[in-house]
Gaussian input, Z-matrix of N, CA and C with variables (Angstrom, degrees):
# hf/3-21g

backbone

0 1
 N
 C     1     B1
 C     2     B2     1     A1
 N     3     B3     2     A2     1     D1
 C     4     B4     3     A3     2     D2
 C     5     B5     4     A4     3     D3
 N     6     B6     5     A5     4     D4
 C     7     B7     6     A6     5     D5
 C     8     B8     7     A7     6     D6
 N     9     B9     8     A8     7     D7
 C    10    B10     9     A9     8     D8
 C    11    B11    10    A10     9     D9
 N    12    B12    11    A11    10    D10
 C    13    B13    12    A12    11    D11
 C    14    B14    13    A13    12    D12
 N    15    B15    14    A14    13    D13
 C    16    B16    15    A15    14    D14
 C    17    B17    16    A16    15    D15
 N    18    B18    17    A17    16    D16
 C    19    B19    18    A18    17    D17
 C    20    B20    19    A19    18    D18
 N    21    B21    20    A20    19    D19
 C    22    B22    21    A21    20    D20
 C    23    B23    22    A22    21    D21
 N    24    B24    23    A23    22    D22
 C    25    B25    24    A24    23    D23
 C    26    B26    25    A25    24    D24
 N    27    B27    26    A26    25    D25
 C    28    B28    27    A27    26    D26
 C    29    B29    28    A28    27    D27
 N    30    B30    29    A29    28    D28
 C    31    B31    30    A30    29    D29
 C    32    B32    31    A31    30    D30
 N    33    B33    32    A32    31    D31
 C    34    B34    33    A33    32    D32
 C    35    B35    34    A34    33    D33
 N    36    B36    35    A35    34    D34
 C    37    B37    36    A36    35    D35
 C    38    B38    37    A37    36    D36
 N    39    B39    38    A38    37    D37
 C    40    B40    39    A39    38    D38
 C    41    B41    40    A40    39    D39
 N    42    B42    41    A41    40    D40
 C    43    B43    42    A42    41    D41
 C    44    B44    43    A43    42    D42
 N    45    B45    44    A44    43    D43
 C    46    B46    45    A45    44    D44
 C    47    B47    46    A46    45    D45
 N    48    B48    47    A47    46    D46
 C    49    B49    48    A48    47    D47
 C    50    B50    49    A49    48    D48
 N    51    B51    50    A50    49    D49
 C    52    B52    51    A51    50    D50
 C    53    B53    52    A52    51    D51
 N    54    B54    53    A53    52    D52
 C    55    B55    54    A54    53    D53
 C    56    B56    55    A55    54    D54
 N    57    B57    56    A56    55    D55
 C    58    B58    57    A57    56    D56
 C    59    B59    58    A58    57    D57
 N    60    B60    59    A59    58    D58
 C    61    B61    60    A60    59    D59
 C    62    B62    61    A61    60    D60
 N    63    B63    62    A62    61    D61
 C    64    B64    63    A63    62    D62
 C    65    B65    64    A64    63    D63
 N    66    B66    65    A65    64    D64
 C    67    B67    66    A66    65    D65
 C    68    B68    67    A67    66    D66
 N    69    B69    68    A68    67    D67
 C    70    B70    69    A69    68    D68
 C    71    B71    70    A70    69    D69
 N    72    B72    71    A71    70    D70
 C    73    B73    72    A72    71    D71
 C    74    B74    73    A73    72    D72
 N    75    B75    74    A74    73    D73
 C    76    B76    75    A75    74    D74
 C    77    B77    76    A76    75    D75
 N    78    B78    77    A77    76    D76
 C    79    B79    78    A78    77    D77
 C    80    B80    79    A79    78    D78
 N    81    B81    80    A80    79    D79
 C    82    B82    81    A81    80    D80
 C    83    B83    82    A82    81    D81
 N    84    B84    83    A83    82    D82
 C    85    B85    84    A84    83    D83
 C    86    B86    85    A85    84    D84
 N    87    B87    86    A86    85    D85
 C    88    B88    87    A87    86    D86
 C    89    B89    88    A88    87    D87
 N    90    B90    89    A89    88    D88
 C    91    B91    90    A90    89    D89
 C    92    B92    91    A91    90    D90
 N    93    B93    92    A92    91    D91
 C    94    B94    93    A93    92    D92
 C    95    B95    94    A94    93    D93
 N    96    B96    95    A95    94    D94
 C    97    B97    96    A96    95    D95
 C    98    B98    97    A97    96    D96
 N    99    B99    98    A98    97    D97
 C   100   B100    99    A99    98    D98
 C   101   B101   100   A100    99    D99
 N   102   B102   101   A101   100   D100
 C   103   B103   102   A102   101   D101
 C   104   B104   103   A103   102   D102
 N   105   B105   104   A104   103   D103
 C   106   B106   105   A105   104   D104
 C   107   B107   106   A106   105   D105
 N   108   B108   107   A107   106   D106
 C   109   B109   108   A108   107   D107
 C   110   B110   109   A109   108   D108
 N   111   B111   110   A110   109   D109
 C   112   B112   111   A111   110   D110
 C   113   B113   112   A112   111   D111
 N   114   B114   113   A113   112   D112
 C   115   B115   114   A114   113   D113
 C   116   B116   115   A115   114   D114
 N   117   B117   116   A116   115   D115
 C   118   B118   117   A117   116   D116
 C   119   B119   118   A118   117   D117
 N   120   B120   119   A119   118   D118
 C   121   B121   120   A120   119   D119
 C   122   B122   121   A121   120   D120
 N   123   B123   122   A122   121   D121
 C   124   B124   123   A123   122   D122
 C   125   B125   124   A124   123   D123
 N   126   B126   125   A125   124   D124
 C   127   B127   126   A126   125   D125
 C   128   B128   127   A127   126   D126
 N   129   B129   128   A128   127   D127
 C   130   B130   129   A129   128   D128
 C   131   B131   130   A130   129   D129
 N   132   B132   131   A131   130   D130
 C   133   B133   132   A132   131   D131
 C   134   B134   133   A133   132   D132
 N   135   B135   134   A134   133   D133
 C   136   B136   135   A135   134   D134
 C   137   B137   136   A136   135   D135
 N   138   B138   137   A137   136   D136
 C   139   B139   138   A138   137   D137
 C   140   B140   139   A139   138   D138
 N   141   B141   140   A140   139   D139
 C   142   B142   141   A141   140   D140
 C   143   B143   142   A142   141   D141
 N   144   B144   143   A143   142   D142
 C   145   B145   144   A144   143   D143
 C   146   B146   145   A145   144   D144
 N   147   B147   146   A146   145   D145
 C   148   B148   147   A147   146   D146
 C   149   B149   148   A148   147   D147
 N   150   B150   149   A149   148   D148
 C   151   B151   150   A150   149   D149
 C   152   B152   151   A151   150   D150
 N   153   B153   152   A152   151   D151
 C   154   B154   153   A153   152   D152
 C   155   B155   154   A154   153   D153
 N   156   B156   155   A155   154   D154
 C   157   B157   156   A156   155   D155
 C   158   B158   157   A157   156   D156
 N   159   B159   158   A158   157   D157
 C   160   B160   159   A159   158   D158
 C   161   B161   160   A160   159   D159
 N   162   B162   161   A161   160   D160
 C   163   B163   162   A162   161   D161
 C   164   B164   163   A163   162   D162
 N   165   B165   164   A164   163   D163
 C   166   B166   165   A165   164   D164
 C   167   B167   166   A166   165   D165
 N   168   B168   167   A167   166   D166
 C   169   B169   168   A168   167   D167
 C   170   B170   169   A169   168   D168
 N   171   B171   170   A170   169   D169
 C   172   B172   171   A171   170   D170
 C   173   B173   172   A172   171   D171
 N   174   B174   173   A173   172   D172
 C   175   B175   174   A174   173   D173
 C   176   B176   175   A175   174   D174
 N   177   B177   176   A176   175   D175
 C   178   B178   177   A177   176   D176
 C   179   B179   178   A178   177   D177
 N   180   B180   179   A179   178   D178
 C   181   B181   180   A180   179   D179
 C   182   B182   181   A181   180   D180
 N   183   B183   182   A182   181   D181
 C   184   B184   183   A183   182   D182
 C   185   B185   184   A184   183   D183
 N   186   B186   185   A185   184   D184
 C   187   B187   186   A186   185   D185
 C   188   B188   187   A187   186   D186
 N   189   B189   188   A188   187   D187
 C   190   B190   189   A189   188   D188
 C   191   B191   190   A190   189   D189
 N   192   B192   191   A191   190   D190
 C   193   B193   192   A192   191   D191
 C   194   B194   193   A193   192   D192
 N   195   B195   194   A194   193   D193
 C   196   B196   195   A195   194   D194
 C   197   B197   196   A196   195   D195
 N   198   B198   197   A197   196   D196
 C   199   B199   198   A198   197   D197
 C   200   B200   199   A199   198   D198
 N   201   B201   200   A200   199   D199
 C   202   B202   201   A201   200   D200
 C   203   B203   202   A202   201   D201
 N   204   B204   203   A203   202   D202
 C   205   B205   204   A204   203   D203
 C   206   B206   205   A205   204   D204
 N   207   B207   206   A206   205   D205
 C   208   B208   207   A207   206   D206
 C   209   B209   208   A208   207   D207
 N   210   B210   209   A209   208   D208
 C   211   B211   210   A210   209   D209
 C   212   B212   211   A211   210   D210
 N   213   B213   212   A212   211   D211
 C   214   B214   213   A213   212   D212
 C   215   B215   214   A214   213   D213
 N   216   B216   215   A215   214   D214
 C   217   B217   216   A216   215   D215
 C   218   B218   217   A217   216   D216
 N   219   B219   218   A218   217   D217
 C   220   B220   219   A219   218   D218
 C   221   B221   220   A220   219   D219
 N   222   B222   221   A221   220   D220
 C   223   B223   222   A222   221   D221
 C   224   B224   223   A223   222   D222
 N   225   B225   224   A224   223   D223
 C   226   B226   225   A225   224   D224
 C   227   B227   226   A226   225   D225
 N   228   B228   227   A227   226   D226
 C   229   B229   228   A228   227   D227
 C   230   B230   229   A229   228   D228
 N   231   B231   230   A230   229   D229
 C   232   B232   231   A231   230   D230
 C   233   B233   232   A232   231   D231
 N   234   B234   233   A233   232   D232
 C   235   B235   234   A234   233   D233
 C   236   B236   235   A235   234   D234
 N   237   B237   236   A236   235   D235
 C   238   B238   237   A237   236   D236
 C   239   B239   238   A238   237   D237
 N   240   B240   239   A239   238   D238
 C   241   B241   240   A240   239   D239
 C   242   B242   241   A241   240   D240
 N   243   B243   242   A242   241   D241
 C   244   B244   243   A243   242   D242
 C   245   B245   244   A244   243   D243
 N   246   B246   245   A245   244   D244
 C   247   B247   246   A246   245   D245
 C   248   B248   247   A247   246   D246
 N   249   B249   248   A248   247   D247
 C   250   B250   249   A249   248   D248
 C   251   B251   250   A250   249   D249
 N   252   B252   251   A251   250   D250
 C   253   B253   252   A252   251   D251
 C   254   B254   253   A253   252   D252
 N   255   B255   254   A254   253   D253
 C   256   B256   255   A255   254   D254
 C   257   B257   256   A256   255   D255
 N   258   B258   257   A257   256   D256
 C   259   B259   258   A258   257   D257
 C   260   B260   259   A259   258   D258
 N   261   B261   260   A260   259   D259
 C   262   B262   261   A261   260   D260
 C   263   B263   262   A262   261   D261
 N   264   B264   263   A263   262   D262
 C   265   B265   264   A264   263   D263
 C   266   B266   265   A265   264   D264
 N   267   B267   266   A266   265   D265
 C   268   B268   267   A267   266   D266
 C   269   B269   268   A268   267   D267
 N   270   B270   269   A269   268   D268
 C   271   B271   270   A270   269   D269
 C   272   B272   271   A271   270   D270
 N   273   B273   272   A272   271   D271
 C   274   B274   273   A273   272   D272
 C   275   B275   274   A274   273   D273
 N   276   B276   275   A275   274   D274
 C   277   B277   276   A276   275   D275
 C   278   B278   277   A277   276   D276
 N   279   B279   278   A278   277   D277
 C   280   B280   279   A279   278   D278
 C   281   B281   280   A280   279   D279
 N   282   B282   281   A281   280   D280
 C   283   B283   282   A282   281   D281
 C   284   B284   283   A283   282   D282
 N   285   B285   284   A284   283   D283
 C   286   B286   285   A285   284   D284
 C   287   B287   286   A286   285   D285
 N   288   B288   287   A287   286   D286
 C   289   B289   288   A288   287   D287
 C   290   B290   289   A289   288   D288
 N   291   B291   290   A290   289   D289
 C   292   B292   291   A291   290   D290
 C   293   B293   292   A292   291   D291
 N   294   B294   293   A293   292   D292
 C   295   B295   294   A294   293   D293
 C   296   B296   295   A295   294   D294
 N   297   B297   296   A296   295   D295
 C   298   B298   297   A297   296   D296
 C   299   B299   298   A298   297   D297
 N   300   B300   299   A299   298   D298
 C   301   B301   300   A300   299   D299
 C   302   B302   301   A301   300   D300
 N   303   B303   302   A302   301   D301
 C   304   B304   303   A303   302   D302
 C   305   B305   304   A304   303   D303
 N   306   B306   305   A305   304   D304
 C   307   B307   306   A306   305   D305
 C   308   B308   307   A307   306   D306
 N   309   B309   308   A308   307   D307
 C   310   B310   309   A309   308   D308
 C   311   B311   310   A310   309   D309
 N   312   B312   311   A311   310   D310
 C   313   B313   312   A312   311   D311
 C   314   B314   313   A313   312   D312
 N   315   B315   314   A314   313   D313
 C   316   B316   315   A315   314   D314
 C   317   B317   316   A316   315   D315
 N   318   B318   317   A317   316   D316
 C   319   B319   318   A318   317   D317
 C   320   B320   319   A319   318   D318
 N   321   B321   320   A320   319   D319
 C   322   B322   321   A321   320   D320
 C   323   B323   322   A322   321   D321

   B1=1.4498
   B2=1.5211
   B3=1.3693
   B4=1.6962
   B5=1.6102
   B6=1.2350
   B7=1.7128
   B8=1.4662
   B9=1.4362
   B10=1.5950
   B11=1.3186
   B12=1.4652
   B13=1.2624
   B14=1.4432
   B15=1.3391
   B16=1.9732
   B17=1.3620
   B18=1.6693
   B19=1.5857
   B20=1.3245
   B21=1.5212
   B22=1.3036
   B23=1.7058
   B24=1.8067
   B25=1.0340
   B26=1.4831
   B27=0.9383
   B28=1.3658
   B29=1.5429
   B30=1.6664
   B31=1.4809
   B32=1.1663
   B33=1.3551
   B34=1.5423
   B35=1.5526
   B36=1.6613
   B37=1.4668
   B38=1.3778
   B39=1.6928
   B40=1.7765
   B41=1.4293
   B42=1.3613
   B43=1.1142
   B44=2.2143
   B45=1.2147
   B46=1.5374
   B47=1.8287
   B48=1.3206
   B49=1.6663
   B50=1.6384
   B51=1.6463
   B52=1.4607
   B53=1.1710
   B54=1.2641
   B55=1.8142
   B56=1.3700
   B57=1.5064
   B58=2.2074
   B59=1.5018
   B60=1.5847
   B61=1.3175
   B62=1.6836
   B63=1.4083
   B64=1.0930
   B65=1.1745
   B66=1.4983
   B67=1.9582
   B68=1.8383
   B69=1.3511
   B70=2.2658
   B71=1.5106
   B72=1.2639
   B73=1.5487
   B74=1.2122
   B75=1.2556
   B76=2.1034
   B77=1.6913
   B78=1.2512
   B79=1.1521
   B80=1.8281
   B81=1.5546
   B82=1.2143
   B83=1.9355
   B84=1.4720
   B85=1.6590
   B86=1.5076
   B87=1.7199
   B88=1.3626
   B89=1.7148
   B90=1.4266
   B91=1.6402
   B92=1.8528
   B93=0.9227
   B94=1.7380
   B95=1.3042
   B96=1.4886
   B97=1.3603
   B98=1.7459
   B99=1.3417
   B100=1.9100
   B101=1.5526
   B102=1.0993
   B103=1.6670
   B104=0.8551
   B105=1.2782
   B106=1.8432
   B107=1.5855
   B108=1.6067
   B109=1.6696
   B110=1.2758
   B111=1.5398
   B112=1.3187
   B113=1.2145
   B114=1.4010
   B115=1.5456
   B116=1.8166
   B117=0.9116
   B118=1.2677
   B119=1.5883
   B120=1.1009
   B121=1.6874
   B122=1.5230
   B123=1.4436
   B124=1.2802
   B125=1.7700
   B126=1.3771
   B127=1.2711
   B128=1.6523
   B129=1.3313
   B130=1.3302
   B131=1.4499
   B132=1.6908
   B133=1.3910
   B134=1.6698
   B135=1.1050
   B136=1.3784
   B137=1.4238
   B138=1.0930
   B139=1.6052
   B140=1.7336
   B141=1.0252
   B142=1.7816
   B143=1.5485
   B144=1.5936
   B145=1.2367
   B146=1.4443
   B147=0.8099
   B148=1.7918
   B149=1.6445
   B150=1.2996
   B151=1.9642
   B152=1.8147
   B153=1.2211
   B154=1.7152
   B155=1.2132
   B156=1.5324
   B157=1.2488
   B158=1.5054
   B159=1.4168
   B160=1.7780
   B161=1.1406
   B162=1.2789
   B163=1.8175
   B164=1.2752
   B165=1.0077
   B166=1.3583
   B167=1.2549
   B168=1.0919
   B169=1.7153
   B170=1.7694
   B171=1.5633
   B172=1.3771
   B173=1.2903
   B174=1.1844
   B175=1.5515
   B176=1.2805
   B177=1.5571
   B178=1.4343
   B179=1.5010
   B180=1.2856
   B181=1.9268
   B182=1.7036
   B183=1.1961
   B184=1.2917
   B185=1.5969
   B186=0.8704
   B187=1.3750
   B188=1.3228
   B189=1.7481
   B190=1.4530
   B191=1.8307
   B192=1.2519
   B193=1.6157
   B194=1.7728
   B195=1.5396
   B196=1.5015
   B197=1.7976
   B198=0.8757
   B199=1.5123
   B200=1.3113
   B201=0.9501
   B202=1.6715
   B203=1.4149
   B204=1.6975
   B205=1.0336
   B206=1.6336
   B207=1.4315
   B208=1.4463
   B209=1.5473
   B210=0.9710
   B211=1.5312
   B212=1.1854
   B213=1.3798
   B214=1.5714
   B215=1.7068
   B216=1.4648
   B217=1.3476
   B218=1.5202
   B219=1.0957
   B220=1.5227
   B221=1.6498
   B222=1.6837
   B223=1.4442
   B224=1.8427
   B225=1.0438
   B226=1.4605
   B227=1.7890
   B228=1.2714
   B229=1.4749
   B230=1.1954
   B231=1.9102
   B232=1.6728
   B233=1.2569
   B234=1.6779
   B235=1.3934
   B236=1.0311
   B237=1.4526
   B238=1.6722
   B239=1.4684
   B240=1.6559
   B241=1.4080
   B242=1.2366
   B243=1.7034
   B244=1.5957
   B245=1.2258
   B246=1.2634
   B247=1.4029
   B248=1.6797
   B249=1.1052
   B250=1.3865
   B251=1.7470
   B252=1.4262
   B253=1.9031
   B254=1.8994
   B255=1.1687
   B256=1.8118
   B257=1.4708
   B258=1.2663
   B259=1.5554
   B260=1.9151
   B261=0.9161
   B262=1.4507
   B263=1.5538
   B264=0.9393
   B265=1.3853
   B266=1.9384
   B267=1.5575
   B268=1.2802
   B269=1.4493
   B270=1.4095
   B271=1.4284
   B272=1.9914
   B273=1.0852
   B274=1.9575
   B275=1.6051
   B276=1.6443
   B277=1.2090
   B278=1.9081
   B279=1.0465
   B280=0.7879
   B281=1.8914
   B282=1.2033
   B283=1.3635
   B284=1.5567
   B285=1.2772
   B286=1.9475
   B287=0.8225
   B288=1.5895
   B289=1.6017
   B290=1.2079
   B291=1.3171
   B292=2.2625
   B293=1.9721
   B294=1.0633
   B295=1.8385
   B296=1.7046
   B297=1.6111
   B298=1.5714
   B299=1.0813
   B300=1.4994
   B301=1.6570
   B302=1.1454
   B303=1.3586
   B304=1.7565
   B305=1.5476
   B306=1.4613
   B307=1.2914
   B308=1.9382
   B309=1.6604
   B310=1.6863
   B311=1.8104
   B312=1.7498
   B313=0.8662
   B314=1.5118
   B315=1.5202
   B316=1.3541
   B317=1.2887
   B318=1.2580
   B319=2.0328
   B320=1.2309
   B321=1.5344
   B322=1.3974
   B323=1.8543
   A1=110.82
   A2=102.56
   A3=103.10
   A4=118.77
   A5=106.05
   A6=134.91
   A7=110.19
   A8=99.88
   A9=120.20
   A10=102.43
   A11=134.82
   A12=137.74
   A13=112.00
   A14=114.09
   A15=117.89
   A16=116.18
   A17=97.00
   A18=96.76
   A19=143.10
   A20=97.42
   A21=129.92
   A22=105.73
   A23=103.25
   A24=140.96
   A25=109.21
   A26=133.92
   A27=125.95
   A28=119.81
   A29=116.45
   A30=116.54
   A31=143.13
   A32=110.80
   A33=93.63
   A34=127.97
   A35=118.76
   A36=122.56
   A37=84.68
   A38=87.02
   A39=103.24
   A40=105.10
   A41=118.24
   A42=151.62
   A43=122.80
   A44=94.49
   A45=111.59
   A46=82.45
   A47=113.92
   A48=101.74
   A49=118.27
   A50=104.86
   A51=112.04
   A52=98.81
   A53=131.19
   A54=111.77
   A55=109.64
   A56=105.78
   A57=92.20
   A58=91.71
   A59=134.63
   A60=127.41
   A61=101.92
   A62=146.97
   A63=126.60
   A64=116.75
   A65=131.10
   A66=116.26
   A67=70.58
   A68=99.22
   A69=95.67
   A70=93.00
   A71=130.56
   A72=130.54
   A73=110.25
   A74=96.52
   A75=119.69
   A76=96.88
   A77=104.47
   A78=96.14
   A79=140.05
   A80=98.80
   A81=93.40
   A82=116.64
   A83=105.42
   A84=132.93
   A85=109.42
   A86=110.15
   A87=96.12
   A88=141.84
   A89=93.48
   A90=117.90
   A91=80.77
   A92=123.10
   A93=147.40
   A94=96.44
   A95=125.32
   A96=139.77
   A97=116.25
   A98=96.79
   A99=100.45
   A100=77.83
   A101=142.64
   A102=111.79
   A103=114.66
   A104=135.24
   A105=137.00
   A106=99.18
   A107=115.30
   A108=88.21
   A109=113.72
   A110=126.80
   A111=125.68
   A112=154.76
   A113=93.15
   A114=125.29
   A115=95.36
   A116=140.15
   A117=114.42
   A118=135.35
   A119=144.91
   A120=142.82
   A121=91.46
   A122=135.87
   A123=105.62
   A124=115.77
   A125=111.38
   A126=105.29
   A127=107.47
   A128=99.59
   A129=90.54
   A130=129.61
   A131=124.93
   A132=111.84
   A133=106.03
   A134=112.20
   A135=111.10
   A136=134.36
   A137=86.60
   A138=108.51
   A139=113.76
   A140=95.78
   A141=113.58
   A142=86.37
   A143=139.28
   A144=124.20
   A145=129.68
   A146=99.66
   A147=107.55
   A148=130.81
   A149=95.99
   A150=123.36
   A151=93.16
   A152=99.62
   A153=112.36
   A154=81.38
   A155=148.46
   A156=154.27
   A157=105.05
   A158=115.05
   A159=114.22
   A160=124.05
   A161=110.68
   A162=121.75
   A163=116.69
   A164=134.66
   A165=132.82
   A166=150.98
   A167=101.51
   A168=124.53
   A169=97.64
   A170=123.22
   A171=94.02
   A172=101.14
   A173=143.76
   A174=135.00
   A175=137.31
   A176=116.93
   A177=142.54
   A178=105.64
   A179=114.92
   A180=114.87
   A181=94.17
   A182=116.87
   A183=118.76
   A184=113.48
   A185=144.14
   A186=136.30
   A187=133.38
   A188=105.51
   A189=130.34
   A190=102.85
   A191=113.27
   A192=99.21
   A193=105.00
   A194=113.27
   A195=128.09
   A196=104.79
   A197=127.05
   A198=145.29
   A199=116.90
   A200=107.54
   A201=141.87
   A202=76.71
   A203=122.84
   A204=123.07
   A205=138.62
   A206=95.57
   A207=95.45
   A208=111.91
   A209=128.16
   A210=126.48
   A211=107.51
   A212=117.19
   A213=133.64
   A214=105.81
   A215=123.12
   A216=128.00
   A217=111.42
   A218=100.04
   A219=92.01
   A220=114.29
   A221=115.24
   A222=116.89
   A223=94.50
   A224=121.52
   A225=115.30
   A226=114.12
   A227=108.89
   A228=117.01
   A229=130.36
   A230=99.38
   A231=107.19
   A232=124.21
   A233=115.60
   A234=128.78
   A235=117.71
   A236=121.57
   A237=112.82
   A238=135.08
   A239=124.89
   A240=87.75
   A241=107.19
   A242=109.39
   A243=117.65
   A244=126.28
   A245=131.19
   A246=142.35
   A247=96.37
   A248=107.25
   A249=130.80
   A250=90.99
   A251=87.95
   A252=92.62
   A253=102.58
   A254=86.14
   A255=102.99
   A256=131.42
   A257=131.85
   A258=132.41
   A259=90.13
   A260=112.83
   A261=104.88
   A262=116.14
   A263=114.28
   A264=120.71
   A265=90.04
   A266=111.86
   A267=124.03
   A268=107.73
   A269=119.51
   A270=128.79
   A271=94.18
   A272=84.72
   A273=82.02
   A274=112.78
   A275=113.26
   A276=129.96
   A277=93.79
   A278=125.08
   A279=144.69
   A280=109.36
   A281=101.24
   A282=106.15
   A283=110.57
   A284=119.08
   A285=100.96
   A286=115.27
   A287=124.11
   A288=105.05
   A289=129.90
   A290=84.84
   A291=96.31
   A292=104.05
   A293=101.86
   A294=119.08
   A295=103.61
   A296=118.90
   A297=89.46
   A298=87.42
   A299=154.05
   A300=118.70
   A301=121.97
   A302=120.94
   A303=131.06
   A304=111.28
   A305=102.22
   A306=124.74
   A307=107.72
   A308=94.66
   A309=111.76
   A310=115.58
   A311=97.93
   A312=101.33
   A313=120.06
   A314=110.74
   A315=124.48
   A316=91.08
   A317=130.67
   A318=123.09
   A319=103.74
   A320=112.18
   A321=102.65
   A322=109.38
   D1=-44.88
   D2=177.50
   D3=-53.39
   D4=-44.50
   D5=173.05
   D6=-33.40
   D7=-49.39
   D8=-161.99
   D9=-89.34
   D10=-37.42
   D11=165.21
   D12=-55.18
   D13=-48.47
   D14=-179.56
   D15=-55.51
   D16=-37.41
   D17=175.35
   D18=-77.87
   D19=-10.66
   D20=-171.81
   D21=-68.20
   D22=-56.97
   D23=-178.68
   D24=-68.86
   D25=-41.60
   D26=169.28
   D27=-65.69
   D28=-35.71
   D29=168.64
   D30=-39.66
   D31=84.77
   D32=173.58
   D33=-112.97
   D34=156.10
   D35=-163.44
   D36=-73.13
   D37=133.46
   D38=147.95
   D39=-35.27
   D40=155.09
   D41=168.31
   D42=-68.25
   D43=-6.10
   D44=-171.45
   D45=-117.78
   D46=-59.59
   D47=-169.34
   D48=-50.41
   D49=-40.06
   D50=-174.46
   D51=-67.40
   D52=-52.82
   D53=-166.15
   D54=-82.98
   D55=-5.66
   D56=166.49
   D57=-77.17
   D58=-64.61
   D59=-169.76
   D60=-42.17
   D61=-92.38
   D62=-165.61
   D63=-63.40
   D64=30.08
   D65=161.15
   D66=-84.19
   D67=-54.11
   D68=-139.26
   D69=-56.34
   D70=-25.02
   D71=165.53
   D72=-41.94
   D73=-84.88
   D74=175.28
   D75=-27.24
   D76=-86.02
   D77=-163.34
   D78=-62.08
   D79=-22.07
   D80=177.41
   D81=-96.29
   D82=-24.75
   D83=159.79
   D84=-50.62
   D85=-85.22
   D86=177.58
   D87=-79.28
   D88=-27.94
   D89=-171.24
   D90=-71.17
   D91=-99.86
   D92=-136.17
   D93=-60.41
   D94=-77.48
   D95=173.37
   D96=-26.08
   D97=-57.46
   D98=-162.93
   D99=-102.87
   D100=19.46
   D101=140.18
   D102=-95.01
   D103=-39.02
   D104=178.87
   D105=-60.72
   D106=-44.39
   D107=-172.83
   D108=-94.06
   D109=9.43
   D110=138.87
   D111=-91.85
   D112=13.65
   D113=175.69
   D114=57.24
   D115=-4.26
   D116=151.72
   D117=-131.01
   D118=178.56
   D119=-176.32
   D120=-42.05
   D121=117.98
   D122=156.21
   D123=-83.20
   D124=172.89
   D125=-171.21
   D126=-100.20
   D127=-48.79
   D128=167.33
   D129=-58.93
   D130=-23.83
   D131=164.43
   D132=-57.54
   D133=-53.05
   D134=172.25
   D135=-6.01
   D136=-55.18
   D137=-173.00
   D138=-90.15
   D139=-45.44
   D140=-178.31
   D141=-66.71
   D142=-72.26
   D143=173.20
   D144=-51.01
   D145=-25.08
   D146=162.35
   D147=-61.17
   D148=-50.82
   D149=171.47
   D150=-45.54
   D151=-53.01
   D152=-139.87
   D153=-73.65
   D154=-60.29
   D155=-148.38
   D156=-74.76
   D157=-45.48
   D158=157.50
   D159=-39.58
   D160=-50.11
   D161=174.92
   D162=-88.41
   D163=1.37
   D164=133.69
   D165=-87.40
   D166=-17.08
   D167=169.14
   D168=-88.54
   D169=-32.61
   D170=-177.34
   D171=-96.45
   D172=14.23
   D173=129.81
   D174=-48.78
   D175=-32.46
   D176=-150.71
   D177=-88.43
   D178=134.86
   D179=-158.90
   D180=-122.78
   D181=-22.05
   D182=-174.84
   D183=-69.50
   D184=124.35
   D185=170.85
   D186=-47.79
   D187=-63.86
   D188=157.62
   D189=-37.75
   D190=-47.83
   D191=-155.58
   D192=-83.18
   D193=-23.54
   D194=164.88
   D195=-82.58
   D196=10.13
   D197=120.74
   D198=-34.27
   D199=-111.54
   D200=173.69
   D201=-20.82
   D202=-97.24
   D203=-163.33
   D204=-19.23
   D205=-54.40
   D206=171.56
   D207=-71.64
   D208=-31.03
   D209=171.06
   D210=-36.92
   D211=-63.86
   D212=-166.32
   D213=-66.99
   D214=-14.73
   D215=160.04
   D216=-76.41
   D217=-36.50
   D218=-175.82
   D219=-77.20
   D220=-33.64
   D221=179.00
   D222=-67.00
   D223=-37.29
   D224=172.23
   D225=-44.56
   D226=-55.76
   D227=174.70
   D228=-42.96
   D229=-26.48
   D230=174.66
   D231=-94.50
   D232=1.13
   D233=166.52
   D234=-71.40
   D235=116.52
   D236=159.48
   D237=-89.08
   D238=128.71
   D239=-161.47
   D240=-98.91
   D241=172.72
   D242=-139.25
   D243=89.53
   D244=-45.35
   D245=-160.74
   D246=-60.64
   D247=143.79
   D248=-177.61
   D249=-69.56
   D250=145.29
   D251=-179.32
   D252=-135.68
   D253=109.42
   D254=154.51
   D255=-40.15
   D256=101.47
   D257=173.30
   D258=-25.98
   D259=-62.02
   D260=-164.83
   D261=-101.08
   D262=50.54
   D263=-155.40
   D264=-97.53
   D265=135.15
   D266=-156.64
   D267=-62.98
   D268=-25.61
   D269=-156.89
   D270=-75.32
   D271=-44.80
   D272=179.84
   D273=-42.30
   D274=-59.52
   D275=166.31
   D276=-32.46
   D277=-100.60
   D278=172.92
   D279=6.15
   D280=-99.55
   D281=157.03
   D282=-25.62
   D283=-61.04
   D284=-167.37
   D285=-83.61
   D286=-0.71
   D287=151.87
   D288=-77.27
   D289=-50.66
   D290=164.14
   D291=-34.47
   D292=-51.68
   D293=-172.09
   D294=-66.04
   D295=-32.26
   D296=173.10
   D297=-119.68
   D298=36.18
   D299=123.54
   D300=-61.93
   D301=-23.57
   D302=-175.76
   D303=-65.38
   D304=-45.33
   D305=-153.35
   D306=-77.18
   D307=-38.22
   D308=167.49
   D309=-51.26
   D310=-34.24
   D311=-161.96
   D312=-89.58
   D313=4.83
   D314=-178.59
   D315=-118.72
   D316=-17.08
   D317=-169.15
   D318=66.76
   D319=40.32
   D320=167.88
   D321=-93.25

């Protein structure tokens, strides 16, 4: 049992897995989540989804997926924050497609 605890504890995520897990955090936690239930862009998801997408894209070796990525910087660019946000507002669309080509691409 002790064995199994040391090993546990010694594990650590690659360095490419942790910053895909906190972009899809960031972005779908702070960005997506606390704007819909605050009815507007928040700014600080903004940013916190923003951070995460820096540090993951300058990890990222794939081309196609630093693709996607910068796309999803740029649909970021067209958010204002504050701005009142639509249940159906196109940019979400937007984002979750960008979000499961990425996501295909890890088999998450």
């Amino acid at each position: 049992m002790k064995n199994q605890e040391n090993s546990q504890k010694q594990y650590e995520m690659p360095p490419l897995e942790k910053a895909r897990n906190e972009f899809f955090h960031h972005l779908s936690e702070s960005l997506v989540a606390m704007s819909r239930l605050q009815g507007i862009w928040s700014e600080a998801g903004l940013k916190s989804a923003g951070q995460a997408l820096d540090n993951f894209l300058a990890l990222v070796k794939d081309k196609q997926i630093k693709n996607w990525l910068n796309e999803l910087k740029g649909i970021f660019l067209k958010i204002k924050p504050g701005a009142a946000v639509a249940e159906d507002d196109p940019i979400f669309d937007e984002i979750s497609d960008k979000m499961n080509l990425i996501a295909k691409e890890f088999d998450i």
